[in-house]
N, C-alpha and C positions, 0 to 999 in steps of 0.2 A: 330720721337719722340713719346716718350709713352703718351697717353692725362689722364693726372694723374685725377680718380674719373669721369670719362667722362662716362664711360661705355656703352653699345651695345644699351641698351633697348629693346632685343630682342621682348621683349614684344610686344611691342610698335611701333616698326620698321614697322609691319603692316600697324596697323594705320595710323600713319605719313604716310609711304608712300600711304595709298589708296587716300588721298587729293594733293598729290603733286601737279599733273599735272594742273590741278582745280586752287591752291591757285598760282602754277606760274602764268598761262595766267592771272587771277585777280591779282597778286602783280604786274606783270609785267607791264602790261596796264593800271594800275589804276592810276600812276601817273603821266601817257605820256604827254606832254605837258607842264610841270612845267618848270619853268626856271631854268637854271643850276647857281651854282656859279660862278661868275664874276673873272678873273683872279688878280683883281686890290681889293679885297676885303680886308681891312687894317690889320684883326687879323688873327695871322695865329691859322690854326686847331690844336686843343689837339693833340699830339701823333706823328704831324708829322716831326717835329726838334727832336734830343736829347733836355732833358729838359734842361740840363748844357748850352746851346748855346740857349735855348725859349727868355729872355730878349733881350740877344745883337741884334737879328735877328730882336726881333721887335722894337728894340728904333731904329738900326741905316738903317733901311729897311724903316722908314719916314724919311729919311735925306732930299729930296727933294722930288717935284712930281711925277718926273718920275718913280721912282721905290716904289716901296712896301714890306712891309714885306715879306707876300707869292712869289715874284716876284723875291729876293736876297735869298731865301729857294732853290728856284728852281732854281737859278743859281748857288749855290754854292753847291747844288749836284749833279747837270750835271758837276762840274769842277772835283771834287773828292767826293763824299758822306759823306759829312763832315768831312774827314778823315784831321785831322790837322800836320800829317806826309807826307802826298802828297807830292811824288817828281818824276820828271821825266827826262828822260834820257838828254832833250833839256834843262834843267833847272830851267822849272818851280816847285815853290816850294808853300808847306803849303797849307791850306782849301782853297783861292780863286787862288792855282795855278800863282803866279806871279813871274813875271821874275826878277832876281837880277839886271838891269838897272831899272827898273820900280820900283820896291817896294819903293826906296830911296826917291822917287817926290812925291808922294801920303801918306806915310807910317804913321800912326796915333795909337796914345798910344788907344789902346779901353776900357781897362780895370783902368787906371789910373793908373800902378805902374811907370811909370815915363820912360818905354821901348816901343821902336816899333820892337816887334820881327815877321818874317815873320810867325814863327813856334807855336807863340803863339793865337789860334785861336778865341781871344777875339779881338786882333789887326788886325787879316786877314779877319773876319766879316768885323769891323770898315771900314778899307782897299779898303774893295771890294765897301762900298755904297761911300766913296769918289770918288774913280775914275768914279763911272758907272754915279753919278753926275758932274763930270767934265765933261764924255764923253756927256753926257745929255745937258751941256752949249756948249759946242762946235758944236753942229750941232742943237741948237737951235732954227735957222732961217731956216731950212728945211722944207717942208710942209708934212704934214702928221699925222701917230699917233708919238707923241713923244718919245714914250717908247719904240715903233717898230725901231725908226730910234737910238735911245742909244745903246739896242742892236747888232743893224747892224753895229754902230761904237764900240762897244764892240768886235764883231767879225770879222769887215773886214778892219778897221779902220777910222777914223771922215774923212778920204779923200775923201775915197770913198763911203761917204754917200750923202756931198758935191757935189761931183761932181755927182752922179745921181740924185738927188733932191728925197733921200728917202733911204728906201729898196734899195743897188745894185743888179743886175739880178745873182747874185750867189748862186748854189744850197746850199753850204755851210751855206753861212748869210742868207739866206731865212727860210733853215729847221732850224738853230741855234735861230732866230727870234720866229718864231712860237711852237719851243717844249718849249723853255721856259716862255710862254704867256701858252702854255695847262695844261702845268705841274704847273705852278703856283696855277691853280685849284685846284690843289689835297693837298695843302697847306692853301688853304684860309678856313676860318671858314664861316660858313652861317651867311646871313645877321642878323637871331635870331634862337637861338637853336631848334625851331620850325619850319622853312623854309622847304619847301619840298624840295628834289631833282630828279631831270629825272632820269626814269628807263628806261633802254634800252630795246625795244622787242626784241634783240637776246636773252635774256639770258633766254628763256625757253629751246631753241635749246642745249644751254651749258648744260645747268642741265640737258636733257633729254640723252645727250651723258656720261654726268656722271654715269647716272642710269643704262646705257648699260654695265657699268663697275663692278658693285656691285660684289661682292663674287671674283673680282679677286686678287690674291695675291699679297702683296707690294712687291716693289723692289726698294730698295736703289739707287738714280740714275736713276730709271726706265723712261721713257718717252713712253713707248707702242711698242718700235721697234721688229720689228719682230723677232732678234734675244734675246732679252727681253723675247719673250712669251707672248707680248702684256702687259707685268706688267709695273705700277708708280710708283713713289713718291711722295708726296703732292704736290709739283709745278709742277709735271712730270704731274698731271694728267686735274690740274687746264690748264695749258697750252694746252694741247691736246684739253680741251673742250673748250675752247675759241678760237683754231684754226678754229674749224666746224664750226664758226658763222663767221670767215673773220678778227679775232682780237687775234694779234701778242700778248703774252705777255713774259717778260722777265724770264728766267730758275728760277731765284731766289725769294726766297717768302719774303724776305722783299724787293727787288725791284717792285714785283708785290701790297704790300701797294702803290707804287704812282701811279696807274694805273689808277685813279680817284678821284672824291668826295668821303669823308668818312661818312656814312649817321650814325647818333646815336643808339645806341642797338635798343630802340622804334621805327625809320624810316628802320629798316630791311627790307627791300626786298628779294623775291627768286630770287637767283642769282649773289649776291652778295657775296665778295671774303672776310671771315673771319678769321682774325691772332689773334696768340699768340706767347708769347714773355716771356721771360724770366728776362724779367727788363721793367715793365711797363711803366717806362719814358724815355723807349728810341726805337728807331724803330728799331734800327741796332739788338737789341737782337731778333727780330722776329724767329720762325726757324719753325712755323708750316702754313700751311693754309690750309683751303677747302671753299666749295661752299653751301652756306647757301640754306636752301629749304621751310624754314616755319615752324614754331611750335617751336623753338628753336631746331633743328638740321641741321645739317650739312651735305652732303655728302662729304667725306674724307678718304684719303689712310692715315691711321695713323700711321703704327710703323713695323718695321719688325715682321715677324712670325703671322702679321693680315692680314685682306682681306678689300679692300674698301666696307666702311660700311658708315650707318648712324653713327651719335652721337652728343651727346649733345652741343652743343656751352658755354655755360656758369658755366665754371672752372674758376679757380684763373687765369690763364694765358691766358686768353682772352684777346687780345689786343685793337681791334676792326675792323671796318668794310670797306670794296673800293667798290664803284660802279664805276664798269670797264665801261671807255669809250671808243671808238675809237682813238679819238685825245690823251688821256692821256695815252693809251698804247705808240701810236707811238712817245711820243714824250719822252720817257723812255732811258736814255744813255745806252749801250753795255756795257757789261765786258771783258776781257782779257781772254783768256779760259786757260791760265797758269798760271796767277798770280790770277787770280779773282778783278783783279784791275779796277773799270770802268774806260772806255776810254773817255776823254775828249773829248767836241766838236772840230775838225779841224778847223782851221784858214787859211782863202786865204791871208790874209794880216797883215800888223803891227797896232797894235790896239790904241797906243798911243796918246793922244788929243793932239790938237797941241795948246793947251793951259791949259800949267801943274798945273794953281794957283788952290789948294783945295779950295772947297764951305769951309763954316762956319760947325761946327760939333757939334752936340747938346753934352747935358752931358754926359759923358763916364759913360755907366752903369756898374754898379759896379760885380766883377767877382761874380757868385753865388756861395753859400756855396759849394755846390755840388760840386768837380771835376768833372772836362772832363773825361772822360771816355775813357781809351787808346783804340788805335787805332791801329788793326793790319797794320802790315808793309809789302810790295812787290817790286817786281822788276819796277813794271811800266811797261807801254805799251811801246813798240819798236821807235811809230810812235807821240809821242805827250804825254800830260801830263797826271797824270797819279791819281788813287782813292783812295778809301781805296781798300784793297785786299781781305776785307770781304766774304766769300765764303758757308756762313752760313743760313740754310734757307731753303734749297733745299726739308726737310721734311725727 
C-alpha cells in the first residue's frame, strides 16, 4: 500500500537511524519486568472487535464469571474472525460457528428484534456467552481454574472434563484452552490507560534484522525466498524478523494486530508491530504494518516500486500498536492457504452440556447504529469450520 503523506525523511533517516540501536536496548529493557495484562481483564481494548460488534461483546461477555469480554473476543475469532457468514462444510454455521442441533437449545434474540437467527451476529455473540455459561454450570463441581475447565468442555466436551477432574490430557483441548486465555490478552484493555506493559528483549534482535534489509526492493508477496531475491512485503518482512528471535507470526497483517498487548501511541516501544487500516473502527480493514524503531518512525516495506525504508508512523491511517509476545503469537489461529478462511480449533469430541437449561441473560443490547460491516464469503476449510476468507493485509 502507498503510506499517503508519510514520506522518506531522507533527511532525517540519518539521524533517526544514528540512535536506533541505543533507544532499542533502552526501550527495550526499560520496561522489563512490568506486569503484562491479565487475560480476564473486563474491558475490551479500543480497536480490537469491529466497532459494530464493541457493545454486544461486552454486555454479553459479563453474562457470568467464567468468561469475559476479552475471553468471548477471543473465542469468537479463533471460531471465524468475526465473520458472521462463517459456514463450513460439517455444518457449522454463523460468527460462533454452531451446529444446526445445537443452535435450537441455546439460541437467544441478542439484539431484540423478536428473532434468533444463527446468521444474524448480534444473536451468535448473545449465543455463544449462553452456552459457554451453561457449559461453565455443567462442570462446575470440577476442581481447578473454572474458565480452563469451560473451555475444555467447550472443546472436548462437559464429559470429558468430568471424568478427568479438569483439563483432559488432549493435545487439542489443551492448546484450544490455553490460546484462548493468551489471546484474550491481546483483547483486554489495561487496568488504566497508563498501565505499563512488558517489553520483550527479543525485539532488538528483530529490528536489527530489519535494518539488514533497508534499501531492498518490495515484493508483493515477498517473504525473502531465495527465489524472491531475498524481497518482502510488509508482513513478509515483519514475519522473517520475528522469525530470528524464535517467534512464529501469522502471513497476515491484520492477524499479526492479535499478536499481543496493544500499547498506546505514548507507551511505544522499539520493536513494536504498527498498523494502518483503512476504516479505523474496524481491524479487519488493517492492510499495512511495520516495526516501530523510535522517534516516530518506522521500519517498513511500504508499496511496490519502493525499498524498505524508514517512515513516519503518524498518518491518518494509523491504526495503532502490538507488542508481540510469544504466547500471543502461538496462540493465533491458521488460515486456509486457498480460501484465506481461518481454520477453526479442531474438536476430539461433542461439546454439548449435559444440561441444556440457559443461565438468565442480561438486557439484550440494542443493535448499534452502525451496520455490520459485510463480510467476505469462502469455501471454508476442508477439514472443520470454517472464517471469514479475508486475505487482506499481506502489505
Amino acid at each position: 500500500m502507498v503510506l499517503r503523506k508519510a514520506g522518506t525523511a531522507a533527511a532525517a533517516a540519518g539521524v533517526v537511524a544514528f540512535g536506533f540501536l541505543g533507544l532499542v536496548t533502552i526501550g527495550t529493557y526499560a520496561a522489563s519486568g512490568t506486569p503484562q495484562q491479565s487475560a480476564n481483564r473486563s474491558a475490551l481494548s479500543p480497536g480490537t472487535v469491529p466497532a459494530a460488534y464493541q457493545d454486544a461483546i461486552q454486555k454479553w461477555g459479563s453474562l457470568c464469571p467464567e468468561i469475559s469480554p476479552p475471553m468471548l473476543a477471543a473465542q469468537l475469532y479463533q471460531e471465524s474472525g468475526f465473520d458472521p457468514k462463517a459456514q463450513s462444510p460439517v455444518g457449522a454455521q454463523g460468527m460462533a460457528q454452531f451446529m444446526p442441533d445445537t443452535w435450537p437449545v441455546y439460541a437467544t434474540d441478542g439484539d431484540g428484534d423478536g428473532r434468533k437467527d444463527v446468521w444474524n451476529p448480534y444473536d451468535a455473540i448473545a449465543t455463544a456467552a449462553v452456552y459457554d455459561c451453561a457449559l461453565a454450570k455443567d462442570v462446575a463441581g470440577v476442581p481447578g481454574d473454572p474458565q480452563a475447565n469451560m473451555l475444555a468442555a467447550y472443546n472436548a466436551g462437559p464429559y470429558a472434563v468430568t471424568k478427568n477432574r479438569g483439563v483432559p490430557p488432549y493435545k487439542e483441548t489443551q492448546g484450544y484452552v490455553r490460546n484462548i486465555q493468551a489471546m484474550a490478552r491481546s483483547f483486554a484493555a489495561p487496568p488504566t490507560p497508563t498501565a505499563p506493559l512488558e517489553v520483550s528483549p527479543q525485539s532488538a534482535a528483530a529490528i536489527y534484522f530489519a535494518q539488514t534489509k533497508l534499501g531492498t526492493p518490495y515484493l508483493w508477496g515477498g517473504d525473502g525466498a531465495p527465489w524472491q531475491n531475498g524481497r518482502f512485503d510488509c508482513s513478509g518482512l515483519t514475519v522473517a524478523a520475528f522469525q530470528t528471535v524464535g517467534i512464529t507470526l501469522p502471513r497476515v497483517a491484520n492477524d499479526q494486530w492479535y499478536a499481543g498487548p496493544h500499547p498506546s501511541r505514548d507507551q511505544l516501544r522499539p520493536g513494536d508491530l504498527v498498523f494502518f487500516a483503512t476504516d479505523l473502527s474496524d481491524p479487519r480493514s488493517i492492510h499495512h504494518v511495520g516495526i516501530y524503531v523510535g522517534g516516530g518512525y518506522m521500519i517498513n516495506a511500504p508499496h511496490t516500486n519502493a525499498v524498505i525504508r524508514y517512515d513516519k508512523i503518524d498518518t491518518k491511517e494509523y491504526f495503532g500498536a502490538t507488542r508481540v509476545t510469544t504466547d500471543g503469537a502461538q496462540a493465533l489461529p491458521s488460515r486456509n492457504n486457498d480460501s484465506g478462511a481461518i481454520n477453526a480449533p479442531s474438536r476430539p469430541g461433542a461439546t454439548a452440556p449435559t444440561t441444556p437449561a440457559a443461565p438468565a441473560t442480561p438486557a439484550a443490547p440494542a443493535r448499534p447504529a452502525v451496520a455490520a460491516p459485510p463480510a467476505p464469503t469462502g469455501p471454508g476449510r476442508p477439514d472443520g469450520p470454517a472464517g471469514t476468507a479475508g486475505t487482506t493485509g499481506t502489505g
